[in-house]
N, C-alpha and C positions, 0 to 999 in steps of 0.2 A: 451628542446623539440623543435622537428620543429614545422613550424605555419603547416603543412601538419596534424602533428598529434594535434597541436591545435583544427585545425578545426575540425577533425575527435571523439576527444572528446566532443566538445561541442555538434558537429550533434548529438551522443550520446544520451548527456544529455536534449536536447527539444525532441527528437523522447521518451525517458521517462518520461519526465515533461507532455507530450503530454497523454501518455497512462496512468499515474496517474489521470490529468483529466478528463479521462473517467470513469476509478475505482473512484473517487469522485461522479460524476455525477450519477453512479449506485447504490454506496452507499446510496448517498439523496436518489435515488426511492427507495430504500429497504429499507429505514429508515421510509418513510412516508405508508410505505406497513405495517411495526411495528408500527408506532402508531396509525394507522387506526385500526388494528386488539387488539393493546390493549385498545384504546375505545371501541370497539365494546364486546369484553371480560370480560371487565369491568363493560359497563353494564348488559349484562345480565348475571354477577355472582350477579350484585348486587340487581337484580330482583329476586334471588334466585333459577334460572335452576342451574341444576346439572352442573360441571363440564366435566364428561366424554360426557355428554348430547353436549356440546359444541363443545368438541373437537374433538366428532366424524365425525360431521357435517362440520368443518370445510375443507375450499380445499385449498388442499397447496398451495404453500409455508407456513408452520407454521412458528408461533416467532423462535422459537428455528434454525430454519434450516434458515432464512433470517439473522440471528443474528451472526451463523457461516458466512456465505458466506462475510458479512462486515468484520469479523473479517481476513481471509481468507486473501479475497481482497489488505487490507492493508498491512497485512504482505509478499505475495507475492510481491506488487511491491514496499514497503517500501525497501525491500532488496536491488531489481534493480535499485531505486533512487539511496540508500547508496553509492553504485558500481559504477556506471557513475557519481555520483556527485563526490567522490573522487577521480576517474579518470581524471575527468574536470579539478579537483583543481593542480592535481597533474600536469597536460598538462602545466596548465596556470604558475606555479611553485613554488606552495605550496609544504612544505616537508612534508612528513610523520608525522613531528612532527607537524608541523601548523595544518596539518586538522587533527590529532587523536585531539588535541585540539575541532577544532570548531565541531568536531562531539562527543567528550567526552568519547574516549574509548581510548586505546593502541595504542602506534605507532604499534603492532605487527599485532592489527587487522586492521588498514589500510592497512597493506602490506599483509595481506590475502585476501581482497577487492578488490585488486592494485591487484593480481596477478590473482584474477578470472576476472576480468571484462576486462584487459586489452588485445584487439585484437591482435594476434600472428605479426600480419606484424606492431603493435606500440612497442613489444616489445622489 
């Protein structure tokens, strides 16, 4: 690989290391939004209000709905890591087989990986 498309892989890989950071950082708020709201739930099921009594009253974001969007969150840019990060490896020139290794799948699914993530002009 050229150091051209080295560098263009790694740019890659921090402009996403970057944007996982932020999906992190939203998560933690969404996280302390859920355990805010299961304290508060908590207590007053155990003061003995009704349940529907609760959850009527409550104003979204519910658990349920903050609970998908973390889940969401990771698995969208879990993907986009996977992708530039074996992209990266693959620039720096790791084989197929090295990185289905350190990421524990198939050479077949690094080269499905490899073949979405990699920019038409590094091809």
């Amino acid at each position: 690989m050229t150091p051209e498309t080295r560098r263009a892989a790694t740019r890659r890989l921090i402009e996403v290391l970057r944007q996982l950071d932020d999906m992190a950082q939203a998560n933690i708020d969404r996280s302390q939004q859920i355990k805010a709201r299961i304290h508060h739930l908590l207590t007053r099921l155990e003061t003995g209000e009704g349940l529907a009594e609760i959850v009527e009253a409550e104003t979204p974001p519910r658990i349920p709905t903050l609970i998908t969007a973390n889940i969401e969150a990771l698995h969208d840019v879990g993907a986009t890591l996977r992708k530039a990060e074996a992209a990266a490896l693959r620039a720096h020139g790791y084989t197929m087989e090295q990185i289905a290794q350190l990421f524990g799948v198939t050479r077949q699914r690094i080269s499905m990986l490899l073949k979405d993530e990699t920019p038409r002009r590094m091809r």
